[in-house]
C-alpha positions in Angstrom: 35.2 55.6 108.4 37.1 52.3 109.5 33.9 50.3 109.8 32.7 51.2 105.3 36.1 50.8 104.4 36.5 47.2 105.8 32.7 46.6 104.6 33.8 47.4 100.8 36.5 44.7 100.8 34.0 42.0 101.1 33.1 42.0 97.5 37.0 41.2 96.7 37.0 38.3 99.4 33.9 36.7 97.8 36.0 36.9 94.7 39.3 35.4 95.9 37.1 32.6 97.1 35.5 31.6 94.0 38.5 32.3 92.2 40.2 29.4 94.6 37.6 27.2 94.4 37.6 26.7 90.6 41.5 25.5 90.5 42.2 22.0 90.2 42.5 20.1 93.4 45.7 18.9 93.0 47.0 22.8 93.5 44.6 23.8 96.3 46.8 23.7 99.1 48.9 26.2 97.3 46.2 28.1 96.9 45.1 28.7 99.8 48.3 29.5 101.0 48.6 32.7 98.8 45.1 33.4 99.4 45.8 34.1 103.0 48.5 36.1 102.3 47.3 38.4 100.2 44.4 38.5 102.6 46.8 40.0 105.5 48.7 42.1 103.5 45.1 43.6 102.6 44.3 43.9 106.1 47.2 45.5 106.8 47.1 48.6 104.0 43.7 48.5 105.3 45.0 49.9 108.8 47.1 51.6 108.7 45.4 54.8 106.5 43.1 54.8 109.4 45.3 55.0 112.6 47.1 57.8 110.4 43.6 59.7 109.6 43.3 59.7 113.5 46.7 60.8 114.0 46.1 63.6 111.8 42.8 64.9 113.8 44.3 64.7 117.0 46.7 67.2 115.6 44.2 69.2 114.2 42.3 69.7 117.0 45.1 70.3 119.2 46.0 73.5 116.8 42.7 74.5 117.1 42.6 74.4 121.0 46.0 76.6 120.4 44.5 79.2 118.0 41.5 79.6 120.5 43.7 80.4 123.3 45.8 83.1 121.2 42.4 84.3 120.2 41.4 84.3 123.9 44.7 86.0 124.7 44.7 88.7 122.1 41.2 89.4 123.1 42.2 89.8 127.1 44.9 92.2 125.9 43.1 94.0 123.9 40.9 95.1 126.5 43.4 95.5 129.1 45.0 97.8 126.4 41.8 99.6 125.4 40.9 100.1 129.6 44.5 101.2 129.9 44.4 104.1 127.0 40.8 105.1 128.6 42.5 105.8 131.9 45.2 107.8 130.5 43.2 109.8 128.4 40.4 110.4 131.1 43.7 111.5 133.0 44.7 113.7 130.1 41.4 115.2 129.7 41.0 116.0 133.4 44.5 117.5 133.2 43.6 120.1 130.4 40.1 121.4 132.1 41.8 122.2 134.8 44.7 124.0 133.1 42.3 125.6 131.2 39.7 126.4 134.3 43.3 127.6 136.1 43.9 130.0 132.7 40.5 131.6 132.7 40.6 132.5 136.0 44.2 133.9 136.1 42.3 136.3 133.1 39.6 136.7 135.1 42.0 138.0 138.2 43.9 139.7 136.2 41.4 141.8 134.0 39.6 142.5 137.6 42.3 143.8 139.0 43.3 146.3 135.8 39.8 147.3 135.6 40.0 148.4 139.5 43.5 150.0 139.7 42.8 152.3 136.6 39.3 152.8 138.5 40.5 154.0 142.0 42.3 157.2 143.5 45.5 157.5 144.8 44.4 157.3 148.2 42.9 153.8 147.7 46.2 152.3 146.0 48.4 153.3 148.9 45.8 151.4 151.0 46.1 148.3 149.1 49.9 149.2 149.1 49.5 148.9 152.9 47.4 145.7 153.1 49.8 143.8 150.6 52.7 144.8 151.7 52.4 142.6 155.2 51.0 139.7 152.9 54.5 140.2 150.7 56.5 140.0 153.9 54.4 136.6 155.6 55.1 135.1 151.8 58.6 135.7 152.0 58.6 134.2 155.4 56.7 131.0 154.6 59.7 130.7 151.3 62.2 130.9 154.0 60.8 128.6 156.4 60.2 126.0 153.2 63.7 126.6 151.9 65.4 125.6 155.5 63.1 122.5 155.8 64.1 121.7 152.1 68.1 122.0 153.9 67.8 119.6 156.8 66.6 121.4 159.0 63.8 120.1 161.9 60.4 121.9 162.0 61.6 123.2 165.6 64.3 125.3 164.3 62.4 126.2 161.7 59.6 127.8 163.7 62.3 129.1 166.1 63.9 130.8 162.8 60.8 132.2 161.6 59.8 133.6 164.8 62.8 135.6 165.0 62.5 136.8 161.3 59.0 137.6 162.1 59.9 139.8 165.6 62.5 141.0 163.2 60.2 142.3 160.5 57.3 143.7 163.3 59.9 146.7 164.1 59.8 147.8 160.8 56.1 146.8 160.0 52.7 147.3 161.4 51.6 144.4 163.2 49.6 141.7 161.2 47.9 138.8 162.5 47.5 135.7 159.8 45.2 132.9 160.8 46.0 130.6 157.8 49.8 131.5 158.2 49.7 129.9 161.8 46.9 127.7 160.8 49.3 126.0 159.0 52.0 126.0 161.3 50.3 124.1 163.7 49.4 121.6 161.1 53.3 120.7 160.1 53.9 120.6 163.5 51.8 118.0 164.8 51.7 115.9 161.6 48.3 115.9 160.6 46.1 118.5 158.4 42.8 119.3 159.6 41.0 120.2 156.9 40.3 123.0 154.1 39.8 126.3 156.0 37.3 128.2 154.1 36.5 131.3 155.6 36.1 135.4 154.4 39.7 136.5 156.4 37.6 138.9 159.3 38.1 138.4 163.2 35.5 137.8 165.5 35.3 141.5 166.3 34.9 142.6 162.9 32.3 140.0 162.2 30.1 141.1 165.4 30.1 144.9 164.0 28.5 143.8 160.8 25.4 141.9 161.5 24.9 141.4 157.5 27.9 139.7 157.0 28.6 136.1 156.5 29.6 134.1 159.3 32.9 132.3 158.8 33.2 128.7 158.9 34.6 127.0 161.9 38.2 125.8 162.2 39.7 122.7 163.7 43.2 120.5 164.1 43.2 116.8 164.0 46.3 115.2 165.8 47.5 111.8 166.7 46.5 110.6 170.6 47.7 108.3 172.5 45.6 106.0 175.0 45.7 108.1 178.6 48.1 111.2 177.9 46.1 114.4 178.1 49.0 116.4 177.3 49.8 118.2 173.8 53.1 115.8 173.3 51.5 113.4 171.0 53.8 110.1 170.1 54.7 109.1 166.5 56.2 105.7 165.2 59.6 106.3 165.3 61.9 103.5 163.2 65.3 102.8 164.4 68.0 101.0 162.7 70.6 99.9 165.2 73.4 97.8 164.0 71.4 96.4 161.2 67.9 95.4 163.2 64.8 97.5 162.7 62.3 98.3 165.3 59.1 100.7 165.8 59.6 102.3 169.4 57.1 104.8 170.5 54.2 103.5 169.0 51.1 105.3 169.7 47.4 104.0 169.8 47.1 106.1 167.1 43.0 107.5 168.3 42.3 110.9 166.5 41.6 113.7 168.0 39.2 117.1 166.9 40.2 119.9 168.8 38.0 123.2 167.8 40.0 126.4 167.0 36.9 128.9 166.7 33.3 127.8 168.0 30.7 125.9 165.5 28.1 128.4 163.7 26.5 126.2 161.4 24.8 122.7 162.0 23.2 120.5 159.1 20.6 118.0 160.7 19.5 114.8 158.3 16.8 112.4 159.3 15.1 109.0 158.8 12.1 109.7 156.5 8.4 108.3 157.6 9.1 108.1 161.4 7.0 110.2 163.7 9.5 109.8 166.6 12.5 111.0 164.2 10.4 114.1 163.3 9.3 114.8 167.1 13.2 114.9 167.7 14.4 117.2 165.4 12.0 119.8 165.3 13.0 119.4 169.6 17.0 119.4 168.9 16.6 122.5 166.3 14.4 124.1 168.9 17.4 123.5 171.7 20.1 124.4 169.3 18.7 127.6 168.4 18.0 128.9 171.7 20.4 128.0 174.0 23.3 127.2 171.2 22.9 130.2 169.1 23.4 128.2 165.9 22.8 128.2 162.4 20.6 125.2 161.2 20.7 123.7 157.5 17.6 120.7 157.4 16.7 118.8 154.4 13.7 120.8 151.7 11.6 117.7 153.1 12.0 118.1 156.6 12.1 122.0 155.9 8.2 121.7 154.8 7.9 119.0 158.3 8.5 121.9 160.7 6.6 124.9 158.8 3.9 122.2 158.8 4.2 121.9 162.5 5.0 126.2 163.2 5.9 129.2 161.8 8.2 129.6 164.3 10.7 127.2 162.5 11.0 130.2 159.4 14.7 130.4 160.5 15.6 127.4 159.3 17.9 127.1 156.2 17.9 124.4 153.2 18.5 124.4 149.6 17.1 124.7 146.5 19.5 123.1 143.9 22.2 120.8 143.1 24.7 123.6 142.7 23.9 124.8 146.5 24.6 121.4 147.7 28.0 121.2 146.4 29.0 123.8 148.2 27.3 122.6 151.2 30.4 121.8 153.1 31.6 125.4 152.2 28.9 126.7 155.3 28.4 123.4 157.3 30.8 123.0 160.5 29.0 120.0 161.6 26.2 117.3 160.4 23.9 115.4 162.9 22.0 112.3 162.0 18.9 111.2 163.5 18.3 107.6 162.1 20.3 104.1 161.8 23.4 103.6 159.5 21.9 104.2 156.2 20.8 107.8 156.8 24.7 108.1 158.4 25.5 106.5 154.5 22.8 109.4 153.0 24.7 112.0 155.0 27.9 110.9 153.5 26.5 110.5 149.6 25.8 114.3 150.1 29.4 115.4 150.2 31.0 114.9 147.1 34.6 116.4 148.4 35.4 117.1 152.0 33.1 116.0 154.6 32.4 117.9 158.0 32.9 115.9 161.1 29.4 113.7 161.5 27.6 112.9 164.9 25.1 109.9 164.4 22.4 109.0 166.9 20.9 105.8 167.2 17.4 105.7 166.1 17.5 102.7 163.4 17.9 99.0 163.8 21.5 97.8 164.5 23.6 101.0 164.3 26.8 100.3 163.7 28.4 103.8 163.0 25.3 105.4 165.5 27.3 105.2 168.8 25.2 107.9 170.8 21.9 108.0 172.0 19.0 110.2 171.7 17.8 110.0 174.9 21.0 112.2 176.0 21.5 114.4 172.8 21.5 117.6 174.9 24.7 116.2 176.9 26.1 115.0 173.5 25.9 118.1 172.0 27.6 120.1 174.5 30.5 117.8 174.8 30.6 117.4 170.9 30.4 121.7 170.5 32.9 122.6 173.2 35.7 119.8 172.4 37.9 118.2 172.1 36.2 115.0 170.9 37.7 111.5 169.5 36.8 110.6 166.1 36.9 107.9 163.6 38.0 108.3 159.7 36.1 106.1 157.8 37.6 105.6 154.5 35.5 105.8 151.1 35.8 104.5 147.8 35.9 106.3 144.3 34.5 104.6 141.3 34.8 105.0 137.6 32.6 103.1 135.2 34.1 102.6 131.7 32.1 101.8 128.7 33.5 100.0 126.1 30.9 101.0 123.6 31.3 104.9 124.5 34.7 104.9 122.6 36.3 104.1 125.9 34.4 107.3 127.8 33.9 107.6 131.3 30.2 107.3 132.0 30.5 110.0 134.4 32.1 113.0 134.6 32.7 112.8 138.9 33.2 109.6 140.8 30.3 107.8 142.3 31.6 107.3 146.3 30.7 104.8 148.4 31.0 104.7 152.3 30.3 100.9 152.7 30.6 98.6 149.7 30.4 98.7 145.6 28.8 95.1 144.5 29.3 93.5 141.1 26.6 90.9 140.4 24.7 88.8 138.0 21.2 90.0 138.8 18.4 88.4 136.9 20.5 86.1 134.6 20.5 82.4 135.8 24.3 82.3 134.5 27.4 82.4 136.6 29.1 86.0 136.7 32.3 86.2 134.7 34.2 89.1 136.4 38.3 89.4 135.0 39.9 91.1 138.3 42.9 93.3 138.0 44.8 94.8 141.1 47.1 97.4 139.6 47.4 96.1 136.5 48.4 92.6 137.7 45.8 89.8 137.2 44.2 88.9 140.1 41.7 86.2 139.2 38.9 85.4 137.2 35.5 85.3 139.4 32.9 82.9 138.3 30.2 83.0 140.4 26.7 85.1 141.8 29.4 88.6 141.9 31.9 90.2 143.6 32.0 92.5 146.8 34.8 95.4 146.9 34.0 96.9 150.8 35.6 99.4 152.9 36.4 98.7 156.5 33.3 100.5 157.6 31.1 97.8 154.9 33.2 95.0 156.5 30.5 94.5 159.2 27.9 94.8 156.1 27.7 92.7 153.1 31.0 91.5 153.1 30.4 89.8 156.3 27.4 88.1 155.3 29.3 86.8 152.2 32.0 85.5 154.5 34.4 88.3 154.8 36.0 89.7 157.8 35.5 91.9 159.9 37.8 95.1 160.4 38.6 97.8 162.4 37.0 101.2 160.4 40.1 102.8 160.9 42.7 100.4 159.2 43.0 101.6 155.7 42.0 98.9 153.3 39.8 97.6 150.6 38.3 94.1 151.1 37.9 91.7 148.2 34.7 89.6 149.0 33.8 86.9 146.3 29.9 86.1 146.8 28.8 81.9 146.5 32.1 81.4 144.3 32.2 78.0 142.2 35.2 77.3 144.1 36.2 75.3 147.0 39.9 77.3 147.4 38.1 81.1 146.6 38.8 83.1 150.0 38.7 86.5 150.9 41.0 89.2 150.6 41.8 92.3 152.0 44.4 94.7 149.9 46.1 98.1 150.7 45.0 101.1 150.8 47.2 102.0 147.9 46.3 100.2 145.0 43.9 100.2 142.1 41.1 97.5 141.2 39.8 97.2 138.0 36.1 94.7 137.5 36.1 93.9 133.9 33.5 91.8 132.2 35.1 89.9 129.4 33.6 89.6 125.6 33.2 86.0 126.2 31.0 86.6 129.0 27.4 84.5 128.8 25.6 87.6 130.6 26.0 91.4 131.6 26.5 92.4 135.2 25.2 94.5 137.3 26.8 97.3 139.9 25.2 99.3 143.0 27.0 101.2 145.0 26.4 101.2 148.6 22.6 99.3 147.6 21.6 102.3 145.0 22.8 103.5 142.0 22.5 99.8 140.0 23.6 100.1 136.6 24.5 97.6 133.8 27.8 96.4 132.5 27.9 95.1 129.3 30.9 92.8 128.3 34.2 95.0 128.1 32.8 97.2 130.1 34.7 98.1 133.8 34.8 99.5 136.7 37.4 101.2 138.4 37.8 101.1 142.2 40.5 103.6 144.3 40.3 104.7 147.9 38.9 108.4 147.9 41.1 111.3 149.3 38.0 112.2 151.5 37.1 110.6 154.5 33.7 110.4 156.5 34.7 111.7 160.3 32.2 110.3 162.8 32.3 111.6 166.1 33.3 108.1 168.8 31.3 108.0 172.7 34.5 107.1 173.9 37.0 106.0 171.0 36.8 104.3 167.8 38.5 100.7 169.0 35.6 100.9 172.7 32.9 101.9 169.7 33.8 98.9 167.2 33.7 96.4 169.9 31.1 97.6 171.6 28.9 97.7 168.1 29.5 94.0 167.2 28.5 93.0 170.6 25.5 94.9 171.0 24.8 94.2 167.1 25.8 91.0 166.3 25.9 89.6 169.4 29.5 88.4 168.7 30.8 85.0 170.7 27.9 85.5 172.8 27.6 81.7 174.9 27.0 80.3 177.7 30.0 80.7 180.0 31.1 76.7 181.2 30.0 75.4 184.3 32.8 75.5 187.2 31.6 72.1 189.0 33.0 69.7 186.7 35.7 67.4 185.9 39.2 69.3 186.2 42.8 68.8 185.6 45.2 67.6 189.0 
């Protein structure tokens, strides 16, 4: 613009030139006086519209560059908002099918039981007058001993208060024994639920007198160890607060322990496909179990069809049929061996939607880092595994949501997708740079530009988080590891959060590409941008069975897998300090 303006004054100059040259010469001095005057007053009027036309961009373009980050901003909270009212209503949804599954079968209880009182005789109503009446009395008990710990009271008193009610009530009463009553007992007492007891409420007597009848699924207690007492007084952190310091006395090495409370019945066996020695071995191990264990044994339908291949003799085998049976697997299973590496022990896992049954892997894959025992020696395993107590390590899942943007802020899915090593956000095929918004409990954590992101458990922390850089931890420290992969940034390190809190992935609208997810390496699916996913520690752990203990196991594993600081030790015969 400056450069025409200054070229369209030329005419004018050209002008005033001629115009000076045609006056008498006796006045030319004077002329050429004004004439340069006028000429810098020109330039200067000249200038000045320009330096303000420049003025007046700058400040145009800095309120676009502030427009464009509002826009940015109510953009970014607009889908934090819309993620935010998909979580409460997937919570509000969840909430009302289970009030209304909780309603139907209240009915359903309640129209069964009518229908069978009006149906039955006297005789039978002052049996089930018998049989509830005990239950009535152990319910009032369990109030009691509930209402005194609500008080103050310690959980020695109150087991010293309900023993006395209960030798009380057995004068009156016919004698009743209640597994799940004392089940639970010994659960508050030590600290530490085992797991959900599912069973049909027969003893062992009664069960052996009908040879139809289901066979009830094994129980056991889990309690806190410490390193080198045998004895049943397990230690606890205890804090004390003397004159206004704080310290942790009594600190325990916190191993786990399985302790069996009725003998294993039922034994699920899961193998490496396409491996001849894999399939030798566990048509032996089913052999062994059934004739000298007495067990039941669940296989996969595909090894199921391996041993009828092999003999007919295998026809008392079990497996399933359906989706619906393998849900309720864990209902009938006591314990699951694998025969194969870590990704069959990850297969074994991906089976169990809700509680898992304690797992004992043998090595027969490449570097086996949750496979501690060998096959060579299952038969020794076994028994030591079947007759307890045994230590074992909890190895700590993840639950995932994926939330679609364009689904009216659904959830994909109507169950969590769990993962037992890592879920991994990344660009794929796209030659861009991922563009992943990163949430930690509603806080913003950071933007992530670069080839994804890597959300691991402690058990993945020896998997793809290590390769991308990330530490490696302990299986049993509760945590979730926040593993950036080939960031665009010098100062991006990894992280590793509690147990506790809530990541959300989002892919914002001004994304250049979609990004992809797999859980545990299967299971890849899109995310388009304001789509998310949701990450939270599961409430079920894996339990693998430990050769000695999970801390001997870990070390032992990165050794003997990743050959961990293995070096040359220094030579002695050199120079040395005097």
């Amino acid at each position: 613009m400056a450069p025409s303006k200054l070229n369209s004054t030329d005419p004018h100059e050209n002008g005033d030139a001629s115009f000076s040259s045609s006056q008498p010469d006796n006045g030319s001095s004077d002329s050429l006086t004004l004439f340069h005057s006028e000429k810098a007053v020109q330039e200067l009027l000249q200038q000045t519209p320009i330096q303000q036309t420049d003025d007046h961009l700058i400040e145009f373009s800095e309120a676009l560059r502030t427009v464009a980050k509002a826009l940015r901003r109510a953009a970014e909270g607009k889908a934090s908002a819309q993620a935010e009212a998909a979580e409460w209503k997937r919570r509000f949804e969840l909430e009302r099918a289970r009030n209304q599954q909780l309603e139907r079968k209240g009915n359903n209880i309640c129209e069964m039981l009518q229908s069978w009182w009006t149906q039955t005789s006297i005789y039978n109503a002052r049996g089930m007058i018998r049989l509830m009446l005990p239950c009535l009395v152990c319910w009032e008990v369990w109030e009691e001993r509930n209402r005194r710990v609500s008080e103050g009271k310690s959980p020695g008193e109150c087991n010293a208060d309900i023993d006395a009610q209960r030798v009380e009530n057995s004068t009156n009463q016919p004698m009743l024994r209640n597994e799940t009553i004392e089940q639970s007992e010994n659960c508050s007492t030590n600290g530490l639920c085992s797991h959900e007891i599912l069973h049909d409420g027969g003893t062992d007597s009664q069960a052996k007198a009908v040879p139809n009848r289901i066979m009830r699924k094994a129980s056991f207690k889990l309690s806190w160890r410490c390193k080198g007492d045998i004895s049943d007084q397990h230690k606890h952190d205890i804090v004390s607060f003397e004159r206004g310091n704080i310290t942790a006395a009594g600190r325990s090495s916190k191993q786990i322990s399985l302790k069996w409370e009725s003998d294993p019945q039922t034994v699920l066996i899961m193998t490496k496909p396409n491996s001849t020695s894999v399939r030798i071995l566990c048509a032996e191990m089913v052999r062994w179990l059934k004739d000298h264990k007495k067990l039941n044994i669940y296989v996969e339908p595909r090894v199921m069809g391996e041993l009828l291949s092999e003999s007919s003799y295998f026809n008392f085998v079990h497996t399933w049929k359906d989706e619906k049976e393998v849900l309720s697997l864990h209902t009938k299973v006591d314990l699951v061996v694998t025969l194969g590496g870590d990704g069959t022990v990850l297969w074994a896992a991906s089976m169990f939607k809700g509680p898992v049954p304690p797992i004992v892997p043998f090595s027969l894959g490449s570097l086996g880092f949750m496979t501690p025992f060998y096959s060579e020696h299952y038969r020794d395993c076994l028994d030591s595994v079947l007759r307890g107590p045994i230590s074992i390590t909890l190895r700590h899942r993840l639950q995932c949501y994926v939330i679609r943007d364009a689904a009216k802020n659904e959830y994909e899915m109507e169950e969590p997708i769990l993962v037992l090593n890592e879920v991994t956000i990344d660009r794929g095929i796209s030659s861009f740079l991922t563009n992943l918004e990163c949430y930690c409990d509603n806080s913003f954590v950071t933007c992530v530009q670069g080839d994804g992101l890597i959300l691991s458990t402690t058990s993945g922390s020896t998997a793809y988080s290590l390769a991308a850089g990330g530490s490696m931890v302990h299986p049993q420290v509760p945590g979730i590891l926040f593993t950036p992969i080939c960031p665009h940034s010098l100062s991006f390190r990894p992280l590793i959060l509690p147990e506790h809190v809530t990541i959300r992935v989002q892919v914002p609208f001004n994304s250049r590409s979609p990004a992809w997810a797999s859980f545990d390496g299967k299971d890849r699916k899109q995310l388009a941008a304001g789509d998310a996913l949701v990450c939270s520690m599961a409430p079920w752990p894996v339990p693998t069975a430990c050769q000695i203990d999970s801390t001997n196991d870990f070390l032992r594993s990165i050794h003997d897998g990743l050959h961990w600081n293995l070096r040359k030790t220094q030579s002695f015969d050199g120079p040395r300090d005097l």
